[in-house]
N, C-alpha and C positions, 0 to 999 in steps of 0.2 A: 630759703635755707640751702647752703652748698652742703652739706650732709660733710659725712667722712669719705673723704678721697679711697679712693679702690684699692689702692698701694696697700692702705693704714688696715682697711677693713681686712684686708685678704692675711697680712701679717696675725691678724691679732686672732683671726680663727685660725692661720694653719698652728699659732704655736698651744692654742687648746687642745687641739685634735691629735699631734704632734702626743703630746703630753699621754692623752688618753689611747696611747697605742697604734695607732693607724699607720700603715706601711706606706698608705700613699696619701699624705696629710695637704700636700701642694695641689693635687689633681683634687680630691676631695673639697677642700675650700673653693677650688675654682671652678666644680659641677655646680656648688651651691650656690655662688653668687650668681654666674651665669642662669641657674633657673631662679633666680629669685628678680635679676633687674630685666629676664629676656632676653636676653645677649648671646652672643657666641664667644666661646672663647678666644675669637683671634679679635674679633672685637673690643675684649674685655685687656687684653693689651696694649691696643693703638689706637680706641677712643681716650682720648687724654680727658674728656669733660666728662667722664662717667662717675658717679660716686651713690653711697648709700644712703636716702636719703628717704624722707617722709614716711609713705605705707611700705619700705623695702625694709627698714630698718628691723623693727620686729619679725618678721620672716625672719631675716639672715639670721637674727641672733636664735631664733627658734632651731631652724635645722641645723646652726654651727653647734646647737645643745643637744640635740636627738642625736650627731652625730657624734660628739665627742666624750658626752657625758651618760646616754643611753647606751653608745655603740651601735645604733640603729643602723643594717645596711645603708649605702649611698642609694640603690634603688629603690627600696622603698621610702626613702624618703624625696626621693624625685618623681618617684610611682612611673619610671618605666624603665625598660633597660633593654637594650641591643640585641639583638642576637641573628647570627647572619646577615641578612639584608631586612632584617624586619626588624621595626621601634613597640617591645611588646608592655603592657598596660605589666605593672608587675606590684604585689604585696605581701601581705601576712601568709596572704590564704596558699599562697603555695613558695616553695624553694624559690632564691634566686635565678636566673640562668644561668649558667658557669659556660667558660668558653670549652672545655674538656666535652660536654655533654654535645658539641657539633660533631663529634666524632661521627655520634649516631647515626644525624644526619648525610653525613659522607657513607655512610654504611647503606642508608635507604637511596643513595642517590645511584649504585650500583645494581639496583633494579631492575627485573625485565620489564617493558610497555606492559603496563594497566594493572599491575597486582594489587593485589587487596593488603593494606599493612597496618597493622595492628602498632598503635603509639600505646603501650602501657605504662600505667604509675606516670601520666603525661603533665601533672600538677599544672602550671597554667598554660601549657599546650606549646611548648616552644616548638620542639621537636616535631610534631605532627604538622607545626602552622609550616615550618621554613621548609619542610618538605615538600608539602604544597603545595607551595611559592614555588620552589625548584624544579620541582618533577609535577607538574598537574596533569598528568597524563595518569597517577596512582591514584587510587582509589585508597584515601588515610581516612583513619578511625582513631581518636585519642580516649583512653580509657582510666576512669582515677577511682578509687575506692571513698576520697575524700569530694563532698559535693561542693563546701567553698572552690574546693581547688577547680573544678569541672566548672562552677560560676565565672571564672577568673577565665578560664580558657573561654568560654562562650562568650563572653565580652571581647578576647581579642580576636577571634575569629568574625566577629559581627564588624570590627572596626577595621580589621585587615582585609574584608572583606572575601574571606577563604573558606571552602565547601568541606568543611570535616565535620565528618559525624563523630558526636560525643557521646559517651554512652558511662553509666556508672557501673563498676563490678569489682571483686576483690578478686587481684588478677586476672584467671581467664574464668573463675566460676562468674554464671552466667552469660559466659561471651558467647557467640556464635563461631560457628566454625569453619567462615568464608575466607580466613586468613592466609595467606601464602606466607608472608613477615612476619614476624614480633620485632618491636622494637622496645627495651627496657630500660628507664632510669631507675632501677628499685632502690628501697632504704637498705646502705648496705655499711652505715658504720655502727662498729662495737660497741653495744653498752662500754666495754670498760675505756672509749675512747673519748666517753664525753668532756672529763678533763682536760683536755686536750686541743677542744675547738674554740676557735674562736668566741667571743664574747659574741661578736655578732650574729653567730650560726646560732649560740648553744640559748641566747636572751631572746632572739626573734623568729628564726626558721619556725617549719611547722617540724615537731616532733617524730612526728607519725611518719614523715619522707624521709626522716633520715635514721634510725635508728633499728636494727635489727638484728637483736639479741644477741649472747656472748659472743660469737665471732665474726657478726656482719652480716653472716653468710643463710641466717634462717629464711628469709624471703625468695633470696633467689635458691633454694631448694626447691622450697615448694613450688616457684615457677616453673624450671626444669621437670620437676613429674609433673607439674600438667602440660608442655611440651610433648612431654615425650611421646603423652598419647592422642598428638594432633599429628597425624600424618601428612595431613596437608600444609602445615608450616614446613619448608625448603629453607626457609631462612632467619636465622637469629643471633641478635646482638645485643649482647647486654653492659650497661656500664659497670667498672669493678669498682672496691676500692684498692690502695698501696696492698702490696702484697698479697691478693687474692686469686691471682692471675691461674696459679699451677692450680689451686682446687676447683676454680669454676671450668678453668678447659676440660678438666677429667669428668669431672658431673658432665660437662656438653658432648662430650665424645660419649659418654656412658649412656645418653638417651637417642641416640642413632646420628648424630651429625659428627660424619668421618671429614669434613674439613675444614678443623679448626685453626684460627691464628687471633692474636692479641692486635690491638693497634696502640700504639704508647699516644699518650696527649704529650704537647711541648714541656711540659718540665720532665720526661724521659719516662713517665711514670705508664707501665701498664695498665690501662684506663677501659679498652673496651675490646668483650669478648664475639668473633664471631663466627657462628658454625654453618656449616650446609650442609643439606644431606643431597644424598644425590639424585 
């Protein structure tokens, strides 16, 4: 059986998905086929005999549904997804990895040799893992109040093969206080913003990571007082959302870290806050 040619097959999902809202309907159809026949994508151009056929067929048409008609992220329905130089295991149990949140990353890579840094609200461990990766000279700790989400992380960490301790706490209650860093991706959007997100974020994400009360701003408060009365953290970054930028600087200055500055992620957007004391 010569199945459906690649051409036909790829047409006839990107114009479902297409339909069903997707910004990037052409890359989408062409992650799915590609994980469904095993291919790479430069493959999936200049093999001329490839096509959709026998046990591919029900796949393709399964994730061109999950994606079009569910609105299921592309990563979880690939079940992994990128980030820095690591291919991390990715699903329900915690957030997407967004490219905005390597900020952090870049944050923890300006490091002195060997400190101890605290990955908080670390959902399936990106953060903590690529750092790692980057700097294995630090001493990382990923911390999540959700235990799927800390399952999730200890899988990639066992596959990545990477030495982070994970630990369950709501923020820093129960944490130790060996820390030099915090590193934060907290829940920081608006109840009133849920109208607003995506089908994909607001049907699939875990609730719990992203949501934080009328102005975003309820979790990273209460991180901030418990900051403030860690002396021994020197350093802290935390991701914002749009427009949070002027009220978490003055919270971060107000709990003793006199050098703050914002870092903008590439759509220009002030994205991530970081202070030091001195």
């Amino acid at each position: 059986m010569r199945g459906t040619p690649v051409r036909d097959a790829l047409a006839g999902a990107i114009t479902a998905i297409t339909a069903a809202g997707s910004e990037t309907p052409r890359l989408d159809a062409e992650l799915l086929l590609c994980d469904v026949l095993g291919v790479s994508r430069e493959q999936l151009v200049t093999d001329r005999t490839l096509s959709v056929a026998g046990g591919a067929v029900r796949p393709f048409q399964d994730a061109v549904r999950r994606r079009s008609i569910e609105r299921e992220p592309i990563a979880y329905i690939l079940g992994h997804r990128g980030f820095r130089r690591l291919d991390l295991k990715c699903d329900r149990r915690a957030l997407v990895p967004r490219p905005e949140t390597e900020l952090l990353v870049e944050a923890g890579l300006d490091l002195p040799h060997g400190v101890h840094v605290l990955d908080l609200c670390t959902g399936g461990g990106a953060v903590a893992l690529a750092l790692k990766d980057e700097r294995p000279d630090l001493e990382v700790t990923g911390s999540d109040l959700s235990e799927p989400a800390l399952e999730l992380a200890r899988e990639n960490s066992a596959q990545l093969g990477l030495d982070v301790r994970w630990v369950r706490g709501d923020l820093l209650d129960g944490i130790g206080d060996e820390f030099d860093a915090v590193l934060a991706n907290p829940p920081y959007v608006a109840d009133s913003e849920r109208a607003q997100l995506a089908p994909e974020i607001l049907r699939h994400e875990p609730h719990e990571a992203l949501f934080a009360g009328p102005d975003g701003l309820q979790v990273i408060r209460r991180l901030l007082d418990q900051v403030g009365s860690r002396r021994r953290v020197r350093t802290l970054a935390i991701e914002i959302g749009r427009g949070q930028a002027p009220a978490v600087l003055e919270m971060t200055r107000a709990r003793g870290f006199v050098d703050c500055h914002c870092k903008k992620d590439l759509a220009g957007v002030e994205r991530v806050i970081i202070g030091e004391r001195g």
